[in-house]
matplotlib code that plots the C-alpha trace (Angstrom):
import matplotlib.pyplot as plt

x = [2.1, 2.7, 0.1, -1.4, -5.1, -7.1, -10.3, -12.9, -15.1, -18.9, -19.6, -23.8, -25.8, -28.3, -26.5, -26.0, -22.6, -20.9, -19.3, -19.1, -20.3, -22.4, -20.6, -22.4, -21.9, -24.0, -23.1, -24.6, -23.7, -22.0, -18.9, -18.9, -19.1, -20.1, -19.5, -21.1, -19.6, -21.6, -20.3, -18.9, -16.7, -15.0, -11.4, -9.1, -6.1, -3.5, -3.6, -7.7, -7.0, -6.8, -10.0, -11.6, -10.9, -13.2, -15.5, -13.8, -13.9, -15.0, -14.5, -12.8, -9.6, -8.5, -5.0, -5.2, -1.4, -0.1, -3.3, -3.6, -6.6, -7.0, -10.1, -11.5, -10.4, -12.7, -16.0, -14.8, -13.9, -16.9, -19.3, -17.8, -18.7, -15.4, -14.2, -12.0, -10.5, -8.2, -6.0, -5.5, -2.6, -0.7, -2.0, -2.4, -5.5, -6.5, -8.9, -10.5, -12.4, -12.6, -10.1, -6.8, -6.2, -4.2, -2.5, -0.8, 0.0, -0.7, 2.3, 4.2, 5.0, 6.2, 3.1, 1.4, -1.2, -1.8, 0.9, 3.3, 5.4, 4.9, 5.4, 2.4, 2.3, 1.9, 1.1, -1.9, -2.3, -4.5, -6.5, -8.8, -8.7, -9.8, -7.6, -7.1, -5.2, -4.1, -6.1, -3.2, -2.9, -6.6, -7.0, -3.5, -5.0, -9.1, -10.3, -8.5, -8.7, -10.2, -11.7, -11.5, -12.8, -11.7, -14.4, -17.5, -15.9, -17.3, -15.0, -15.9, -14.5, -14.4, -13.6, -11.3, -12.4, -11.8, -10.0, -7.6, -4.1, -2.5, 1.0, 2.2, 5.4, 8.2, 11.2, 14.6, 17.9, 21.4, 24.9, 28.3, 31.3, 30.6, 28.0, 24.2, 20.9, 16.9, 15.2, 11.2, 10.5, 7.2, 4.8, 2.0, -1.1, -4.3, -3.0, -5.1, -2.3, -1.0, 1.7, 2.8, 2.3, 4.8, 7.3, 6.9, 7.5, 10.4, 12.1, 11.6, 13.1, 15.9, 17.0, 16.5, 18.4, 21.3, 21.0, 21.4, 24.4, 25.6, 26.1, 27.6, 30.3, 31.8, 34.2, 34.1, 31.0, 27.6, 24.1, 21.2, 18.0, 15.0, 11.3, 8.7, 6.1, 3.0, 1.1, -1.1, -2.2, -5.0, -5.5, -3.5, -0.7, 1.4, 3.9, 6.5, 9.6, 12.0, 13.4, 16.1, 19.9, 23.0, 25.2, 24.9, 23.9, 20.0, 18.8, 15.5, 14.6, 11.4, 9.4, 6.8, 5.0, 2.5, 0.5, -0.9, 2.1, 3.6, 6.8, 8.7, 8.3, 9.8, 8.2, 9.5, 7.3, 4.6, 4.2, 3.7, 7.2, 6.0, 5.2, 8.2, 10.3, 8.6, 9.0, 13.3, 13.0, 11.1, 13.6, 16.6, 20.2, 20.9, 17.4, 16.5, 13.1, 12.9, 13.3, 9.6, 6.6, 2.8, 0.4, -2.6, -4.8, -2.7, 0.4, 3.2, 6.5, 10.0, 12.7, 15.4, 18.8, 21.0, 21.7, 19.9, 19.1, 17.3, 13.5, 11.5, 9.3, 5.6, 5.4, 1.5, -1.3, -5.2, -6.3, -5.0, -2.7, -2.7, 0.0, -0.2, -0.2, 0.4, -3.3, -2.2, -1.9, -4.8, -7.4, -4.9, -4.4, -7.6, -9.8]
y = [17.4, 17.8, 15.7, 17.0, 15.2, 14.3, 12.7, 14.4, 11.5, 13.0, 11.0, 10.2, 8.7, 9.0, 10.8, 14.8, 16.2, 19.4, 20.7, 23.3, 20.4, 17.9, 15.1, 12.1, 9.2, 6.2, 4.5, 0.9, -0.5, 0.9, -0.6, -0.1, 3.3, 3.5, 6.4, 5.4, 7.5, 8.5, 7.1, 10.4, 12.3, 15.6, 15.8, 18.6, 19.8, 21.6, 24.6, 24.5, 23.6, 27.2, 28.0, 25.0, 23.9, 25.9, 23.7, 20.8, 20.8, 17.6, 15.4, 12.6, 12.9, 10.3, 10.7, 8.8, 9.0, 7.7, 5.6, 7.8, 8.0, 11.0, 11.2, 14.2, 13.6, 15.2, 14.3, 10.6, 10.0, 12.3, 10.1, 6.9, 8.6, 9.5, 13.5, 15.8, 19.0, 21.6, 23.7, 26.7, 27.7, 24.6, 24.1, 20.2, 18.1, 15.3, 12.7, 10.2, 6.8, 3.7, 4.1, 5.3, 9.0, 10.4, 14.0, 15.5, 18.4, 18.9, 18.5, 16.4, 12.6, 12.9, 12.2, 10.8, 7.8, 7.3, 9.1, 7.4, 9.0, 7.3, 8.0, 7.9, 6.3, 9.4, 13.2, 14.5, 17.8, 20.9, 21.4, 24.3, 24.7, 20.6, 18.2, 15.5, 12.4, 9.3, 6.2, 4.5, 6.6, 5.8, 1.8, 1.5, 3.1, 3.0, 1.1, -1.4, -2.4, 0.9, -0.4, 1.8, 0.1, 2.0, 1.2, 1.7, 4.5, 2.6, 3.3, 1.6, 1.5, -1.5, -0.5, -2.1, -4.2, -2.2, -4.9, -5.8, -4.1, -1.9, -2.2, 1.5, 2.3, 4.9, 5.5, 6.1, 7.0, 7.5, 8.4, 8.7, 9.4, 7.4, 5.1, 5.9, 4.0, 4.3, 1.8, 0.7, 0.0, -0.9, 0.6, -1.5, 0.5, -1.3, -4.2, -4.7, -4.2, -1.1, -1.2, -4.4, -2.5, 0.8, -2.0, -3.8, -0.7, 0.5, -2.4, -2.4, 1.2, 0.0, -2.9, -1.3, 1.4, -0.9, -3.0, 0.5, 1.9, -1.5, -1.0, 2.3, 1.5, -1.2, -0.3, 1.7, 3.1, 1.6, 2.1, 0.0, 0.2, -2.1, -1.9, -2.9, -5.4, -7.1, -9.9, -11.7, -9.1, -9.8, -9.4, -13.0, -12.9, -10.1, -11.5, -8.9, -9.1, -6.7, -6.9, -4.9, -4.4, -3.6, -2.8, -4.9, -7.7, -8.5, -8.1, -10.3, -10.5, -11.4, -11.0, -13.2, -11.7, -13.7, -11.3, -13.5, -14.9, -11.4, -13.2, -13.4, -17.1, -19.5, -21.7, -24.3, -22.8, -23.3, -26.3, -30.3, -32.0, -33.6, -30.0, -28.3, -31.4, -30.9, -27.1, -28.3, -30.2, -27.1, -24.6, -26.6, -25.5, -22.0, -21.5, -21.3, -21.3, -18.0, -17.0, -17.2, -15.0, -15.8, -13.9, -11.9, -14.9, -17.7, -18.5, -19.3, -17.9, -19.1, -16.3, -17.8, -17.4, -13.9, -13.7, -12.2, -15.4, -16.7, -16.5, -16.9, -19.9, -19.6, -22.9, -23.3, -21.6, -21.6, -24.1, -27.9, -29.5, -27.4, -27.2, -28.7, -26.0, -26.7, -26.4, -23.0, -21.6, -23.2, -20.5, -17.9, -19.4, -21.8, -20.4]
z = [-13.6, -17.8, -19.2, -22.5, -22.1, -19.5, -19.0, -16.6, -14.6, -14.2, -11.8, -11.5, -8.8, -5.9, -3.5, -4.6, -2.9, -3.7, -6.7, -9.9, -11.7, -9.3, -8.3, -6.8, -5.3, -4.7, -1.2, -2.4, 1.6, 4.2, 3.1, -0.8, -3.2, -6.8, -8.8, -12.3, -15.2, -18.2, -22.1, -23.4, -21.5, -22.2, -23.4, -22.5, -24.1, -22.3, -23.9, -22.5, -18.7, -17.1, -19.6, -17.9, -14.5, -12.5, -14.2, -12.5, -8.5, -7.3, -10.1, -10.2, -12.6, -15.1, -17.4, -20.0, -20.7, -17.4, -16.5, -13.5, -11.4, -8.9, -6.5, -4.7, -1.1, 0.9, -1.2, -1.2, 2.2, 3.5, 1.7, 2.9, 6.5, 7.9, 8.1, 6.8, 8.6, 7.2, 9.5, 8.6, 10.5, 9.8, 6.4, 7.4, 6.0, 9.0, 7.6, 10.2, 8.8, 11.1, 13.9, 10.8, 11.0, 8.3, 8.6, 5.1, 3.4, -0.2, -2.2, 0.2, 0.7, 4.2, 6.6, 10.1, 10.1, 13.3, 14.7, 12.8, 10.3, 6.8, 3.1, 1.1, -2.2, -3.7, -2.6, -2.7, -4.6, -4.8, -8.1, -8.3, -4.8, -4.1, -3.0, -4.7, -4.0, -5.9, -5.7, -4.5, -1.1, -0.8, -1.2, 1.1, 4.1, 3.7, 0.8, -0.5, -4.0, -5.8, -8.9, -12.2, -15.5, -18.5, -20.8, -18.7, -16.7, -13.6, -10.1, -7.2, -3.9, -1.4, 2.5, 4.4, 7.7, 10.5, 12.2, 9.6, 9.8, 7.9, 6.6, 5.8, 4.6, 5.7, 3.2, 5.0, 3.3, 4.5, 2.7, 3.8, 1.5, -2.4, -0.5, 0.0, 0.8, 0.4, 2.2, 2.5, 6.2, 7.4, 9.7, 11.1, 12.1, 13.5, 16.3, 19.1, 21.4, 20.7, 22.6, 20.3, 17.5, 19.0, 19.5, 16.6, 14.4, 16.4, 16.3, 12.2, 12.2, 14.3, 11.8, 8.9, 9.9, 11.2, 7.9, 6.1, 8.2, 8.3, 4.1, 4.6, 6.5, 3.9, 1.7, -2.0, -3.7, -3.8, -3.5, -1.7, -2.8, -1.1, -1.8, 0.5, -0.5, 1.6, 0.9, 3.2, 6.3, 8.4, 12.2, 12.7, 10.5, 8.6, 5.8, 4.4, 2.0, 0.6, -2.9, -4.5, -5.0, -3.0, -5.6, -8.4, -6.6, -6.0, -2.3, -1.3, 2.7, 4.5, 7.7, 9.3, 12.0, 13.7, 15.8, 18.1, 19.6, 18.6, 17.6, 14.2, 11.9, 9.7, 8.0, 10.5, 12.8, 10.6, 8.4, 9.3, 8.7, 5.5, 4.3, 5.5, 3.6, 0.2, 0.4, 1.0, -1.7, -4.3, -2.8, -3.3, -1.6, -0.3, 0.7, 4.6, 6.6, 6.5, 3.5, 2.5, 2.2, 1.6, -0.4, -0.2, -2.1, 0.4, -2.0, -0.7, -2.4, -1.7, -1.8, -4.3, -4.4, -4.6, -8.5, -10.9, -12.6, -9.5, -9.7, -7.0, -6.6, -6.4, -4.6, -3.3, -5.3, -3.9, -5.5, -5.6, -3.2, 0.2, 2.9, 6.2, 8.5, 12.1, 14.0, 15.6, 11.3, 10.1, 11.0, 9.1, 5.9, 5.3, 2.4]

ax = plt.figure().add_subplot(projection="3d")
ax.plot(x, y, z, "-o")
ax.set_aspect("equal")
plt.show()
């Protein structure tokens, strides 16, 4: 990592946990951290950091330059009340929280959640002998939304339920002859039926890969390119779309996954007639039932068209009119 200044986080509260300099933490409910940053905070040049960073375990990491956050792993997750081991022999980190086990190495994107293999949002890295990751691999598995406000220098972390899901990701590429692929396929971790939840992300690993191959084999050069997104994901419902290029030409695709009747939906599944006609109507021609996804707030967005000049369509918001769901999607998707 180049970055020319950095901010060191101090952090100060009730709870006294190890470090050069003391980071603390204040666990405000079992659910929620605090780590409440003093005004002034020290600035280091890069021609300072090997003078300085012993006096640095611990503490939370701020770069100003790329607006990234970095946390010490095993202070944060400790004091959360999960655990962290280190293997010596296989230089592996395993942390435990709530039922999602996560096993990394430091400098690598490649890891298991669960058992799974997944790619984390971003390695996690050794600084002065701590490891630290990025809030992002954090609030995708444990925390959800990590909260970092500039100006007060105020972090706080929000746990996930336990009994919502987690949609992970696992990046898989292929290439034959002028023709290649990198592809975003999901990994559900947390179903009640784990055996649902093996299928499940077998079966996405199997399409995707076909849908990849599939590419390959056509003719000339090309690359595809599709990023995973999630919206809404609780222990009813999973929505998931894809959105990138094959070629030149934009790619958007969907999945539904209702984990009750562990089956795949459209919309047709879903809404009232009178619903399902006005969303027709919004979409206009080309669009099918399936072509949709719902997000984490309970919008629903209609995946438009395959040029570049179609936008999707943010179709129902939270607040005025609401769709009718049919009664068996009603518990999912009411506010």
């Amino acid at each position: 990592m180049t970055i020319k200044k950095l901010t060191v986080i101090a952090a100060a509260g009730a709870i006294l946990l190890a470090g050069a300099i003391g980071l603390s933490m204040n666990l405000t409910n079992p659910n929620e951290m605090e780590m409440e940053v003093p005004e002034t905070h020290q600035e280091l040049e890069q021609e300072d950091t090997s003078k300085t960073l012993k006096d640095m375990e611990n503490i939370p990491l701020y770069y100003d330059e790329t607006e990234k956050l970095l946390l010490p792993l095993r202070n944060v997750m400790e004091g959360l009340g999960g655990t962290v081991t280190w293997n010596k022999e296989t230089k592996m980190t395993e942390v435990s929280y709530r039922g999602r086990t996560l096993v990394l190495r430091a400098g690598e994107k490649d890891a298991l959640l669960n058992g799974y293999a997944v790619t984390l949002p971003e390695a996690a890295e050794i600084i002065n002998g701590c490891l630290y990751a990025d809030e992002k691999l954090i609030s995708a598995y444990y925390t959800g939304d990590v909260d970092f406000n500039v100006e007060t220098r105020h972090v706080t972390l929000q746990a996930k339920d336990n009994t919502t899901p987690v949609a992970a990701k696992k990046e898989i590429s292929g290439e034959k002859g002028e023709r290649a692929y990198t592809i975003e396929v999901p990994v559900i971790i947390g179903l009640n039926d784990s055996k649902y939840e093996a299928s499940l992300n077998d079966r996405n690993l199997q399409e995707m890969q076909a849908y990849g191959d599939a590419f390959l084999e056509e003719d000339g050069e090309g690359l595809l390119q599709l990023k995973l997104c999630t919206g809404l994901c609780n222990k009813l419902f999973v929505s998931l779309w894809w959105e990138g290029s094959s070629g030149d030409k934009p790619v958007k695709l969907a999945e539904n996954i209702d984990l009750l009747s562990q089956k795949t939906v459209t919309l047709a599944d879903m809404l009232s007639e009178t619903s399902l006609e006005k969303v027709r109507s919004a979409a206009g021609e080309g669009w099918t039932e399936d072509r949709f996804c719902l997000t984490a707030e309970g919008g629903l967005v209609l995946l438009k068209g395959s040029n570049e000049n179609s936008q999707n369509l943010y179709y129902w918001t939270t607040e005025g009119e609401q769709p009718e769901w049919k009664s068996s999607y009603q518990a999912a998707f009411s506010n």
